[in-house]
MARBA-802281 format. One record per atom (N, C-alpha, C): atom name; x, y, z; residue in one letter; residue number from 1. Coordinates in steps of 0.001 Angstrom, whole numbers, plus 500000, padded with zeros to 6 digits. Example, Ala and Ser with C-alpha at 12.3 -4.5 7.8 and 13.67 -1.06 7.14 Angstrom:
# residues 2
<pt><atome>N</atome><px>513190</px><py>494310</py><pz>507800</pz><residu>A</residu><num>1</num></pt>
<pt><atome>CA</atome><px>512300</px><py>495500</py><pz>507800</pz><residu>A</residu><num>1</num></pt>
<pt><atome>C</atome><px>513200</px><py>496700</py><pz>507800</pz><residu>A</residu><num>1</num></pt>
<pt><atome>N</atome><px>512850</px><py>497750</py><pz>507080</pz><residu>S</residu><num>2</num></pt>
<pt><atome>CA</atome><px>513670</px><py>498940</py><pz>507140</pz><residu>S</residu><num>2</num></pt>
<pt><atome>C</atome><px>512900</px><py>500030</py><pz>507870</pz><residu>S</residu><num>2</num></pt>
//
This chain:
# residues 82
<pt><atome>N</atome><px>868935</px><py>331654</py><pz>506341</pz><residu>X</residu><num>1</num></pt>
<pt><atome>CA</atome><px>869959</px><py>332675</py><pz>506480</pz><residu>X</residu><num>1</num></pt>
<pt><atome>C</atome><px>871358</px><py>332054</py><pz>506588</pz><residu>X</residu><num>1</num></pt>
<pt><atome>N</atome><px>871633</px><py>330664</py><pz>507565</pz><residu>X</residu><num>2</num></pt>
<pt><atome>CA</atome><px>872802</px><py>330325</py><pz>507431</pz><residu>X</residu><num>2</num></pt>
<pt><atome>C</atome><px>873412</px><py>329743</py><pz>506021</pz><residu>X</residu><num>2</num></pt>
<pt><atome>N</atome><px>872307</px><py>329152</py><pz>505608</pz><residu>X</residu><num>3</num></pt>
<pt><atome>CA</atome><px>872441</px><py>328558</py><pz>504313</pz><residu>X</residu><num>3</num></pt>
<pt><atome>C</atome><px>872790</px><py>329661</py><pz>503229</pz><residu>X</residu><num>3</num></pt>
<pt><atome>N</atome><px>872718</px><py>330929</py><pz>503145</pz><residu>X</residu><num>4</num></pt>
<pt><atome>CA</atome><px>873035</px><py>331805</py><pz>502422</pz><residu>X</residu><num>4</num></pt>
<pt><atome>C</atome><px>874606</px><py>332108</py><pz>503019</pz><residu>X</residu><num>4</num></pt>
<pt><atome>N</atome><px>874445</px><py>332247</py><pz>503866</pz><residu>X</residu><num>5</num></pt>
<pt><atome>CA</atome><px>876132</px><py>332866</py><pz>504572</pz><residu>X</residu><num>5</num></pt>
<pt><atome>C</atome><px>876594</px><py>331658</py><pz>504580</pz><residu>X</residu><num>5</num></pt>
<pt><atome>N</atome><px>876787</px><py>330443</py><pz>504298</pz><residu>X</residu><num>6</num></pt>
<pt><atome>CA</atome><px>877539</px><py>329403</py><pz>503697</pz><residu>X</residu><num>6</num></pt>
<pt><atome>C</atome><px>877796</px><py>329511</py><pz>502310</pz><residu>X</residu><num>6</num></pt>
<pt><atome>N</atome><px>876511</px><py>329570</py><pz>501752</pz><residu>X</residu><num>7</num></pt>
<pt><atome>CA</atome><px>876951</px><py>330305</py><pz>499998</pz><residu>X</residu><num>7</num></pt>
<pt><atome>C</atome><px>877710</px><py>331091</py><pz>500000</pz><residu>X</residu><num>7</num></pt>
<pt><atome>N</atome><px>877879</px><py>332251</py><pz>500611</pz><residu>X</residu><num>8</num></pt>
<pt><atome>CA</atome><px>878744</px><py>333444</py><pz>500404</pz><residu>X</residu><num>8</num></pt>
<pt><atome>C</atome><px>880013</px><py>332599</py><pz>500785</pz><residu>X</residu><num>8</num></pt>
<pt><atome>N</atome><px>880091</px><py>332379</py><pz>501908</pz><residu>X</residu><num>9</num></pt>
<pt><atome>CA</atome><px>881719</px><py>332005</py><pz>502041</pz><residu>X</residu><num>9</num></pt>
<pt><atome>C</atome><px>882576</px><py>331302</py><pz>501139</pz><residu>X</residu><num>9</num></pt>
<pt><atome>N</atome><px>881540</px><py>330190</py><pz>500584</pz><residu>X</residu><num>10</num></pt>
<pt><atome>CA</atome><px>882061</px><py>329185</py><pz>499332</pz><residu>X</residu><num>10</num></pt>
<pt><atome>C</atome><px>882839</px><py>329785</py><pz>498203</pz><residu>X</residu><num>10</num></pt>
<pt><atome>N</atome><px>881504</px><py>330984</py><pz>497754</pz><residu>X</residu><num>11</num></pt>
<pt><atome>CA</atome><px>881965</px><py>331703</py><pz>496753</pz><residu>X</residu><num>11</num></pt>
<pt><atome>C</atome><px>883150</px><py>332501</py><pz>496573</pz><residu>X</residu><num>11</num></pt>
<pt><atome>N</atome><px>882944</px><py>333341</py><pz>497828</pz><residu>X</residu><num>12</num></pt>
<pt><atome>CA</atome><px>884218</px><py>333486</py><pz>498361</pz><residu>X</residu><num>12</num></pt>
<pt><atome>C</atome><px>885545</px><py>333172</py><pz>498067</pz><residu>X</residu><num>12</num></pt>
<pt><atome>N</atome><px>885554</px><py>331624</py><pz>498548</pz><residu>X</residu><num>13</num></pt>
<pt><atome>CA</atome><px>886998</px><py>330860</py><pz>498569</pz><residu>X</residu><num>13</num></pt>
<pt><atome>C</atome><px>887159</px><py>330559</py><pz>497246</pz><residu>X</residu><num>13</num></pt>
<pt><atome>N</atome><px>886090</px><py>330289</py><pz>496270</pz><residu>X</residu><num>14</num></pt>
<pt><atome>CA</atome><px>886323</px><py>329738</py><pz>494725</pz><residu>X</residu><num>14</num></pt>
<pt><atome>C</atome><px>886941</px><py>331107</py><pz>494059</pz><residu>X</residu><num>14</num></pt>
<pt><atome>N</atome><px>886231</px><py>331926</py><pz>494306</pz><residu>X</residu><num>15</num></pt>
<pt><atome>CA</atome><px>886760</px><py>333475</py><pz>493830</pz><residu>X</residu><num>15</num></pt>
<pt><atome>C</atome><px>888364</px><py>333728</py><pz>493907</pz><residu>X</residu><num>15</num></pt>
<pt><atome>N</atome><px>888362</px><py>333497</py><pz>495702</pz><residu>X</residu><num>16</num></pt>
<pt><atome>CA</atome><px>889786</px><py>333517</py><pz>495169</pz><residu>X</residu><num>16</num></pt>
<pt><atome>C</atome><px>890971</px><py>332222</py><pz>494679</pz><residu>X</residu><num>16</num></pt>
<pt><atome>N</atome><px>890043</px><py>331288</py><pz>494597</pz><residu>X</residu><num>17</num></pt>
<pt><atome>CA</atome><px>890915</px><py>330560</py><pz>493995</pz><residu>X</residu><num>17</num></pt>
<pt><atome>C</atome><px>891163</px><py>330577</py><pz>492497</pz><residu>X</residu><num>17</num></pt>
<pt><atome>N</atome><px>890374</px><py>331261</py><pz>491888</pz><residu>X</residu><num>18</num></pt>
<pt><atome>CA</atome><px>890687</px><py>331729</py><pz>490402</pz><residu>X</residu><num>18</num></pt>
<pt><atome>C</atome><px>891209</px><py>333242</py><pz>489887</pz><residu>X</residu><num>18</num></pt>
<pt><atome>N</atome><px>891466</px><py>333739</py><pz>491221</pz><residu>X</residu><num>19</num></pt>
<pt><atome>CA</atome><px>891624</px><py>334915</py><pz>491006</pz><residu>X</residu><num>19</num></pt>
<pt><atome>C</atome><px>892539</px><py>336031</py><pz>491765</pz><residu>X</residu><num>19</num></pt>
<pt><atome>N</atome><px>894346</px><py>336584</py><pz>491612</pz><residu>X</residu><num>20</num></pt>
<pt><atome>CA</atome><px>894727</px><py>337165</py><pz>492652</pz><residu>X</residu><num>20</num></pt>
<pt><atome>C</atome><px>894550</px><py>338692</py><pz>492449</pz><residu>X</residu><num>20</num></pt>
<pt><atome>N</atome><px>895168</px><py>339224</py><pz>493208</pz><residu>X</residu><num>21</num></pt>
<pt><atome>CA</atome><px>895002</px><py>340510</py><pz>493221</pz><residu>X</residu><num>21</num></pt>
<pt><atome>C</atome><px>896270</px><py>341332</py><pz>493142</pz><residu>X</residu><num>21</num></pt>
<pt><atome>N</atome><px>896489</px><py>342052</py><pz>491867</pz><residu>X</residu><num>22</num></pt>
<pt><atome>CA</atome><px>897758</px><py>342802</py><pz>491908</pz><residu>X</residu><num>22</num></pt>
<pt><atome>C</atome><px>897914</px><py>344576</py><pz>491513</pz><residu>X</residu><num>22</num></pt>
<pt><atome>N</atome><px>898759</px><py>345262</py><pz>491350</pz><residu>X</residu><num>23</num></pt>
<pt><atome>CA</atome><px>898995</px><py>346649</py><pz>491582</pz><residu>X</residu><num>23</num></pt>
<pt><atome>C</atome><px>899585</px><py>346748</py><pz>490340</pz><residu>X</residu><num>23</num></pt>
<pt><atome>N</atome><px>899195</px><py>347692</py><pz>489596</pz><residu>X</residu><num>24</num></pt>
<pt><atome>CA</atome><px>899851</px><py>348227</py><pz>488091</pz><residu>X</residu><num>24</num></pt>
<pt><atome>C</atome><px>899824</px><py>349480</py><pz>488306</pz><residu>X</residu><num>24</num></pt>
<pt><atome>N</atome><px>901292</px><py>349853</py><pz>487576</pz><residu>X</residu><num>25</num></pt>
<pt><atome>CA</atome><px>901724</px><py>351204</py><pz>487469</pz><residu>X</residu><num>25</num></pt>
<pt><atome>C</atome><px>902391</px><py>351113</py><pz>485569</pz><residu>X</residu><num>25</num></pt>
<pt><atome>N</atome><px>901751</px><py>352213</py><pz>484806</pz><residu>X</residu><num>26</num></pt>
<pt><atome>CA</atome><px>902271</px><py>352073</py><pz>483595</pz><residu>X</residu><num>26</num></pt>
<pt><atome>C</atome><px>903230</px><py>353060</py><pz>483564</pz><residu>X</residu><num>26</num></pt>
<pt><atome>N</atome><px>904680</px><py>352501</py><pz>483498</pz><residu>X</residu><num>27</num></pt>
<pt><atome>CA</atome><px>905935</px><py>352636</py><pz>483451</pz><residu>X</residu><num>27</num></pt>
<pt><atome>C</atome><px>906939</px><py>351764</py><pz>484643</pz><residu>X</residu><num>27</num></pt>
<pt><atome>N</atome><px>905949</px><py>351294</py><pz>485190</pz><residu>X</residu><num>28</num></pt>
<pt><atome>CA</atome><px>907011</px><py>350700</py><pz>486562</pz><residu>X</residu><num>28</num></pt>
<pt><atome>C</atome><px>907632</px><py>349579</py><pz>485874</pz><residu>X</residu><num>28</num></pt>
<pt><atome>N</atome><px>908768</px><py>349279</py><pz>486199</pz><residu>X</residu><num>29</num></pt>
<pt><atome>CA</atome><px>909356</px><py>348349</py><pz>486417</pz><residu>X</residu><num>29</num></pt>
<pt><atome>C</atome><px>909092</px><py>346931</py><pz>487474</pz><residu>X</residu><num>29</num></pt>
<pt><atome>N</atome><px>909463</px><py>345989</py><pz>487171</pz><residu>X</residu><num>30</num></pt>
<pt><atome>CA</atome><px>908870</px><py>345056</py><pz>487917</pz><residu>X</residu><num>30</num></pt>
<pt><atome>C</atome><px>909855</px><py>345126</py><pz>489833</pz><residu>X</residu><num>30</num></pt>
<pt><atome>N</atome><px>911247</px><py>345637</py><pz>489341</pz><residu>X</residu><num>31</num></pt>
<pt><atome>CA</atome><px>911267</px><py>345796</py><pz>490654</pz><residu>X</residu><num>31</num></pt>
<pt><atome>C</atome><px>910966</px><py>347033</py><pz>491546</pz><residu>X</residu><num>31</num></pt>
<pt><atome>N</atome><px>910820</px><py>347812</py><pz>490266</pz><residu>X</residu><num>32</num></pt>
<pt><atome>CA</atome><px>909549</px><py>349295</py><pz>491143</pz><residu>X</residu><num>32</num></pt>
<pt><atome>C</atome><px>908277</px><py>348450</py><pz>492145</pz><residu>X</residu><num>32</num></pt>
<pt><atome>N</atome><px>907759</px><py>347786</py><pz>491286</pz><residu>X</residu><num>33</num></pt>
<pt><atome>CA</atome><px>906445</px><py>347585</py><pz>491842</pz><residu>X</residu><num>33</num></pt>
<pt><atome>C</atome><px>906673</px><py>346456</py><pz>493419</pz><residu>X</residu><num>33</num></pt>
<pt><atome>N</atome><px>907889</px><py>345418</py><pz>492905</pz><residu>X</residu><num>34</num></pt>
<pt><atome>CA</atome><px>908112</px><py>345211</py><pz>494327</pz><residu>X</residu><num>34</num></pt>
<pt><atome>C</atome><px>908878</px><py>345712</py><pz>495481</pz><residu>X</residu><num>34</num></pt>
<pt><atome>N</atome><px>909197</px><py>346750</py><pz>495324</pz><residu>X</residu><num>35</num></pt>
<pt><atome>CA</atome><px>909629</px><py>348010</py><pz>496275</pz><residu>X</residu><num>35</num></pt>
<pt><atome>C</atome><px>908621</px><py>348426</py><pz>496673</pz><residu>X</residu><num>35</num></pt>
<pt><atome>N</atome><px>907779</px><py>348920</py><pz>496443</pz><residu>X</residu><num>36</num></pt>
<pt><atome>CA</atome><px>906757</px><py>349637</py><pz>496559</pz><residu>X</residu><num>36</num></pt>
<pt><atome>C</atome><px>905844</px><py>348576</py><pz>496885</pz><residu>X</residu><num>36</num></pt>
<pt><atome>N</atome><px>905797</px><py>347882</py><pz>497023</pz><residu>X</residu><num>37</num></pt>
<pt><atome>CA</atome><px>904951</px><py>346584</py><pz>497516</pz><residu>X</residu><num>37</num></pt>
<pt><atome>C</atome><px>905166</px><py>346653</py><pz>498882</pz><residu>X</residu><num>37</num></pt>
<pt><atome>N</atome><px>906425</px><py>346132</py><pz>498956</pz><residu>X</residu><num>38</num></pt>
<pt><atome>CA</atome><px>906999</px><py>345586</py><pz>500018</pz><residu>X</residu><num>38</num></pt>
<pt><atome>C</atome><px>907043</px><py>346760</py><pz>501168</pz><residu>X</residu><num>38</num></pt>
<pt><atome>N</atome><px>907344</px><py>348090</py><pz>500484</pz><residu>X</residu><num>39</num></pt>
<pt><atome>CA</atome><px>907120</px><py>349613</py><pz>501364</pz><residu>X</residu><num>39</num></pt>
<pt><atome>C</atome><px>905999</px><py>349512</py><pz>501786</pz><residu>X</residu><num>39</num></pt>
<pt><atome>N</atome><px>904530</px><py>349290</py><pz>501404</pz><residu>X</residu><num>40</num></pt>
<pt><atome>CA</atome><px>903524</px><py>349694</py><pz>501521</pz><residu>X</residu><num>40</num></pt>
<pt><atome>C</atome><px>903035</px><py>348237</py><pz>502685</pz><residu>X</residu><num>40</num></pt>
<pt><atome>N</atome><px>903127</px><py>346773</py><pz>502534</pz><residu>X</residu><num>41</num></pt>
<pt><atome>CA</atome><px>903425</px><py>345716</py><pz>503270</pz><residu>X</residu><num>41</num></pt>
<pt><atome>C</atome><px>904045</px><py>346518</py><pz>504577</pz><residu>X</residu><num>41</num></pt>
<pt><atome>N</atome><px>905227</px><py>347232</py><pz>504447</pz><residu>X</residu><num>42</num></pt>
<pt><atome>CA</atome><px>905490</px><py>347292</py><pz>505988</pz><residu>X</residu><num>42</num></pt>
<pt><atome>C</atome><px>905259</px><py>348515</py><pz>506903</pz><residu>X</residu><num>42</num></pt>
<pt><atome>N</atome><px>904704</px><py>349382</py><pz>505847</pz><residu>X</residu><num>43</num></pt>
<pt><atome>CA</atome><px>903957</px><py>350128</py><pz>506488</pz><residu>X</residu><num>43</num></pt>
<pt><atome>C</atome><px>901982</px><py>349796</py><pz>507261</pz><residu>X</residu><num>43</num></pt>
<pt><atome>N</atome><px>901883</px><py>349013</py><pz>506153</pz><residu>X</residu><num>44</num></pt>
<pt><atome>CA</atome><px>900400</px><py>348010</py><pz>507166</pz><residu>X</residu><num>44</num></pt>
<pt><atome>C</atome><px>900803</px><py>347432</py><pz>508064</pz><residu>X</residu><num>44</num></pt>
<pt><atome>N</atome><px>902110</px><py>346571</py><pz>508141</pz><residu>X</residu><num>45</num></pt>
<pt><atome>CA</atome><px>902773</px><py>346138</py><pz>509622</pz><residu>X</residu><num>45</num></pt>
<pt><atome>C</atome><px>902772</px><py>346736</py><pz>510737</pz><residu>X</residu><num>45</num></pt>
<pt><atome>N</atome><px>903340</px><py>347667</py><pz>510521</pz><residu>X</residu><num>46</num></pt>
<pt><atome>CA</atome><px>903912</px><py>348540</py><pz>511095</pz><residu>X</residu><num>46</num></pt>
<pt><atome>C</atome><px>902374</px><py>349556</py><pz>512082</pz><residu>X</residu><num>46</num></pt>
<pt><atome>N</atome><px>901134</px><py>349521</py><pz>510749</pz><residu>X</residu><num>47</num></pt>
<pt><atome>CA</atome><px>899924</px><py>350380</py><pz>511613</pz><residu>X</residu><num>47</num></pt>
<pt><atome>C</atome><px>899272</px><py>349251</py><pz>512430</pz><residu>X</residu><num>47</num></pt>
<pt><atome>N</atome><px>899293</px><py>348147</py><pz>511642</pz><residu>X</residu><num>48</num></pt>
<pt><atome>CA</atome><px>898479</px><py>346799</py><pz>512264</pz><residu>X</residu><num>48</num></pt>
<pt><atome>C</atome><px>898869</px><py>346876</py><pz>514200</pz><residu>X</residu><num>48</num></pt>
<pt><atome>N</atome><px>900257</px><py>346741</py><pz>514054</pz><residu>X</residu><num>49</num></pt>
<pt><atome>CA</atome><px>901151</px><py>347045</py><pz>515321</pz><residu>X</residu><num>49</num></pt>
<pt><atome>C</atome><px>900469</px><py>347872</py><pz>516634</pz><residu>X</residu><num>49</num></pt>
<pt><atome>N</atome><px>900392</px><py>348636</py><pz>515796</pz><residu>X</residu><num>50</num></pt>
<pt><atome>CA</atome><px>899479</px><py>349677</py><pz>517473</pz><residu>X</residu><num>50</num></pt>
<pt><atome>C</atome><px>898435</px><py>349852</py><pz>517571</pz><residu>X</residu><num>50</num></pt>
<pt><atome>N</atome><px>898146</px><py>348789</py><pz>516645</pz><residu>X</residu><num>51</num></pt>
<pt><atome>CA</atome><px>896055</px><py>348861</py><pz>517086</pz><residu>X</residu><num>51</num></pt>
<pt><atome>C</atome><px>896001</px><py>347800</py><pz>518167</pz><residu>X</residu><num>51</num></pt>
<pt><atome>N</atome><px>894637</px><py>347628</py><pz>518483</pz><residu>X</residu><num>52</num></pt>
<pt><atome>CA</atome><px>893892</px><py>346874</py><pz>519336</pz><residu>X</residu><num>52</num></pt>
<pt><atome>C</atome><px>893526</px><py>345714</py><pz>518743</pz><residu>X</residu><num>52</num></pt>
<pt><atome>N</atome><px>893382</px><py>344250</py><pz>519057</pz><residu>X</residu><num>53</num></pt>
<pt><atome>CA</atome><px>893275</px><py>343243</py><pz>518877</pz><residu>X</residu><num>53</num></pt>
<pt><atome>C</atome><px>891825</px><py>343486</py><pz>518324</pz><residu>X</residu><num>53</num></pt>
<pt><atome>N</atome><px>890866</px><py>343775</py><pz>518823</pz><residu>X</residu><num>54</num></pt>
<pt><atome>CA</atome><px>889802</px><py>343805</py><pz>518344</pz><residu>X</residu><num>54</num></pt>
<pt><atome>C</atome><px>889288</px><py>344569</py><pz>516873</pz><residu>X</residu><num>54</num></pt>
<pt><atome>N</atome><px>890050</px><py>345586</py><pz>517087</pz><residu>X</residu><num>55</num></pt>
<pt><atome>CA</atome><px>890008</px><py>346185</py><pz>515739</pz><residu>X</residu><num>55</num></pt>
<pt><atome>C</atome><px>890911</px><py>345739</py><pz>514742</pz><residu>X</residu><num>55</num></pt>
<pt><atome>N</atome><px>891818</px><py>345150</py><pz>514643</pz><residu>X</residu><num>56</num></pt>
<pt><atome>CA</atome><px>892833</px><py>344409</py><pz>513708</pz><residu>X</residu><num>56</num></pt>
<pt><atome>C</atome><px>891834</px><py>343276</py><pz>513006</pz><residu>X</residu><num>56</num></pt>
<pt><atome>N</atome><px>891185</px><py>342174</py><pz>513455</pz><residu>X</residu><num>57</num></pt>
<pt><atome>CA</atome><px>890227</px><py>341074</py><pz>513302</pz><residu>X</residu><num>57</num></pt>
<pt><atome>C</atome><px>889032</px><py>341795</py><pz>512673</pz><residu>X</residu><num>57</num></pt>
<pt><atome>N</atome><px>888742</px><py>343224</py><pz>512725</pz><residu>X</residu><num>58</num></pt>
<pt><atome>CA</atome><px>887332</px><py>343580</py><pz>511652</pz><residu>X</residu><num>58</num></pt>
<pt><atome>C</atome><px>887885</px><py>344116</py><pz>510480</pz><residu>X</residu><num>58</num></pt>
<pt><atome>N</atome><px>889230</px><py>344062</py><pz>510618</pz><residu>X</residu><num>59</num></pt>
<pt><atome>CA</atome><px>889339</px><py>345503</py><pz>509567</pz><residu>X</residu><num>59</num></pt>
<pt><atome>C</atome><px>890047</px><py>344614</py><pz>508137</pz><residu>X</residu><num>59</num></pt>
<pt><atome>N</atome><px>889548</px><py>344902</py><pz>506771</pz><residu>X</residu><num>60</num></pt>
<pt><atome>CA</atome><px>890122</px><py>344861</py><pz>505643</pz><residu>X</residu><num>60</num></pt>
<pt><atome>C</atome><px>891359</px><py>344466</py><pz>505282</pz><residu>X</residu><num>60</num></pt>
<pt><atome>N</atome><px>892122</px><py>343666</py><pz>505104</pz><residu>X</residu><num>61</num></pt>
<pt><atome>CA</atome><px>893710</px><py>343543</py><pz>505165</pz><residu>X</residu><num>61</num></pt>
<pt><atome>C</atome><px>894422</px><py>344562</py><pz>504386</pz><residu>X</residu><num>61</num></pt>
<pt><atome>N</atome><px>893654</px><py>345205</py><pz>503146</pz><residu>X</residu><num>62</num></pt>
<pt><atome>CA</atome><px>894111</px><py>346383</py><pz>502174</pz><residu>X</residu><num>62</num></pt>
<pt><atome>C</atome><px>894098</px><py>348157</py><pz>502725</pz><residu>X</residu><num>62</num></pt>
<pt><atome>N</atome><px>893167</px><py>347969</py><pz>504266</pz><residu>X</residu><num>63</num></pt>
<pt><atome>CA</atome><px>893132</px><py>349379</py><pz>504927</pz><residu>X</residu><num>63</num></pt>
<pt><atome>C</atome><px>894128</px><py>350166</py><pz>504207</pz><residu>X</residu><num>63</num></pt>
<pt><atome>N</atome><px>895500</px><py>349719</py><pz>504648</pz><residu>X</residu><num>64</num></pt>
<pt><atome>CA</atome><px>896382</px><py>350602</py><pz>504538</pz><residu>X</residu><num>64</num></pt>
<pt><atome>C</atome><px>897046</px><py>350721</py><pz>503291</pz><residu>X</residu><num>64</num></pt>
<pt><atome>N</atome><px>897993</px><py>349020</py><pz>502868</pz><residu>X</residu><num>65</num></pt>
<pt><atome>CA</atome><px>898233</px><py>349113</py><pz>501729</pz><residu>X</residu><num>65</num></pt>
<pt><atome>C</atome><px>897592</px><py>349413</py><pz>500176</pz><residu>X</residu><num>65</num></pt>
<pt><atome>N</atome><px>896413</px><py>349417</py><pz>500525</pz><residu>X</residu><num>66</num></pt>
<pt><atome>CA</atome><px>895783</px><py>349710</py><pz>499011</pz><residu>X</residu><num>66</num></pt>
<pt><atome>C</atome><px>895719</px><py>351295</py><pz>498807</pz><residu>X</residu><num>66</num></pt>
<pt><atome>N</atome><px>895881</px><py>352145</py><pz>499894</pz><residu>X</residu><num>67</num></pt>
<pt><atome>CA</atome><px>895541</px><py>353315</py><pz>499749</pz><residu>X</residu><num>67</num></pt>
<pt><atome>C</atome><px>897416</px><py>353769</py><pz>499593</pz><residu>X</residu><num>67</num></pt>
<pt><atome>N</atome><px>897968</px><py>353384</py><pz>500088</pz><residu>X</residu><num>68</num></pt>
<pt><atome>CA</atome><px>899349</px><py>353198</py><pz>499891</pz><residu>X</residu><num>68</num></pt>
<pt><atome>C</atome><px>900221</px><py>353444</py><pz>498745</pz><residu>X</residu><num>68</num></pt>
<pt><atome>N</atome><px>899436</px><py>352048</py><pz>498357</pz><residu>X</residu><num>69</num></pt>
<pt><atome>CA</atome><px>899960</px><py>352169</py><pz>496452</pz><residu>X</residu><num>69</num></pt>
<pt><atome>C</atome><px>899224</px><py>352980</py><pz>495510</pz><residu>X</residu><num>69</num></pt>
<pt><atome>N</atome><px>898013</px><py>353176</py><pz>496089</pz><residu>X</residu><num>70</num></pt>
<pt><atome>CA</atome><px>897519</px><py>354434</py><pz>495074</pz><residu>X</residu><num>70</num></pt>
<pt><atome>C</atome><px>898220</px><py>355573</py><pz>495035</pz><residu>X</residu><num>70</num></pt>
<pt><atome>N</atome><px>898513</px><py>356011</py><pz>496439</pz><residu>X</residu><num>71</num></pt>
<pt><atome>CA</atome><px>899122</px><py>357074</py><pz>496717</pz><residu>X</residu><num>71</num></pt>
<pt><atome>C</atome><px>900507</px><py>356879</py><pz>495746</pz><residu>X</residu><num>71</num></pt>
<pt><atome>N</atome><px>901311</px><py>355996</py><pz>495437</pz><residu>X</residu><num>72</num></pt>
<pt><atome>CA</atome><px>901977</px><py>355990</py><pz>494536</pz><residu>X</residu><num>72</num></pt>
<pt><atome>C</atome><px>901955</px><py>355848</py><pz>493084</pz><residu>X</residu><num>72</num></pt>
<pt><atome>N</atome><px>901369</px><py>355846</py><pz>492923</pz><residu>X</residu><num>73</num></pt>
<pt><atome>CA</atome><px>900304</px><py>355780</py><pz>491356</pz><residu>X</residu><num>73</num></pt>
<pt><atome>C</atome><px>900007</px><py>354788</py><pz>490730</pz><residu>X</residu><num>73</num></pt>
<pt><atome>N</atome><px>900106</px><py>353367</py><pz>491638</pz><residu>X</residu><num>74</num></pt>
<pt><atome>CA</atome><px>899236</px><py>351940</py><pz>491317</pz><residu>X</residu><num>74</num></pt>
<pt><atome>C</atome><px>897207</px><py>352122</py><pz>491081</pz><residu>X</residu><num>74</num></pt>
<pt><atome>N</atome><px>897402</px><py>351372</py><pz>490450</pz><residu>X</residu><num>75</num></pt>
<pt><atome>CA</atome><px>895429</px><py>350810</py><pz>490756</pz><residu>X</residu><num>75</num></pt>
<pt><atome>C</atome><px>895479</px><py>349381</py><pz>491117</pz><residu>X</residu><num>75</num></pt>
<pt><atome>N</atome><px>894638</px><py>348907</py><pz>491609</pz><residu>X</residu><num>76</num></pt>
<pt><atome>CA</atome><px>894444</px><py>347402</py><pz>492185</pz><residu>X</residu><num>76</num></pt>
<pt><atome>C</atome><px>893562</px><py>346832</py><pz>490757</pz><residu>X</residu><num>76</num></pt>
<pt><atome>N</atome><px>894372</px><py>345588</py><pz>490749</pz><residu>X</residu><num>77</num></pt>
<pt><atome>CA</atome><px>893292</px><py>345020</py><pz>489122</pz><residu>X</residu><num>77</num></pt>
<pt><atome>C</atome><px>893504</px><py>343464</py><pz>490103</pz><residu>X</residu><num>77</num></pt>
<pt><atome>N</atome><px>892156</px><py>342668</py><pz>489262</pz><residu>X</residu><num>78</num></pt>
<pt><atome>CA</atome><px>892009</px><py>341214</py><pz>489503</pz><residu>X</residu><num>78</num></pt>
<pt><atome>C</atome><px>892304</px><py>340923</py><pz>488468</pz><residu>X</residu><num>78</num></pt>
<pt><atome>N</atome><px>893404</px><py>339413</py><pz>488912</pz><residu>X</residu><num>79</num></pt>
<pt><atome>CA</atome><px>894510</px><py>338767</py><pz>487275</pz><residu>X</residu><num>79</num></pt>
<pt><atome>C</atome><px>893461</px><py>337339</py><pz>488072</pz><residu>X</residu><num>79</num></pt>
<pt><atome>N</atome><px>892717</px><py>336780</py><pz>486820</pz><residu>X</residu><num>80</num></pt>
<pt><atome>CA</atome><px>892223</px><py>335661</py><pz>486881</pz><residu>X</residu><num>80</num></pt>
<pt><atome>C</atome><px>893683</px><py>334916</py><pz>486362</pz><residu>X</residu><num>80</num></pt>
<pt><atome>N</atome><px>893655</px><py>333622</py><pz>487280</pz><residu>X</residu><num>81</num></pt>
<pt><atome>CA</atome><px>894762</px><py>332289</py><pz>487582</pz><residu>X</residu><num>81</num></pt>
<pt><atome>C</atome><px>893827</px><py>331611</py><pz>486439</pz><residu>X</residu><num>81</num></pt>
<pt><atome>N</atome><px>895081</px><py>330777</py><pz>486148</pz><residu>X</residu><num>82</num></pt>
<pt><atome>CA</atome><px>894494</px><py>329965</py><pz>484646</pz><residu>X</residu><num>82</num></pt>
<pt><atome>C</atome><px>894536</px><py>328494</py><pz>485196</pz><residu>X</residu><num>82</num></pt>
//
């Protein structure tokens, strides 16, 4: 079992080392999208803020912002790094 949850983690880290994660909107502009980045960034700040230590450490880093930028009419795509 540990030997599997060592696999996973590996994979994990290789994953993202070939691979980031970004927000497309067809018509945005590139500094649309980092407005709206950066809005949605400080609004996860901002919720991260009044939670509980314990619940901050389980939770998803995208909780907020991914639902964020949808709400603005992004989708989340994986850009494989060359």
């Amino acid at each position: 079992m540990m030997l599997r949850l060592a696999a996973l983690a590996c994979a994990a880290v290789l994953l993202q080392a070939c691979a980031s994660i970004a927000y497309v909107k067809p018509g945005a502009s590139l500094e649309q999208v980092r407005q709206d980045t950066k809005a949605c960034q400080d609004y996860q700040l901002r919720q991260l803020a009044t939670m509980s230590d314990d619940r901050v450490e389980n939770m998803d880093r995208d909780e907020f912002e991914k639902p964020c930028m949808e709400a603005r009419g992004y989708r989340q795509v994986m850009i494989r790094n060359r």
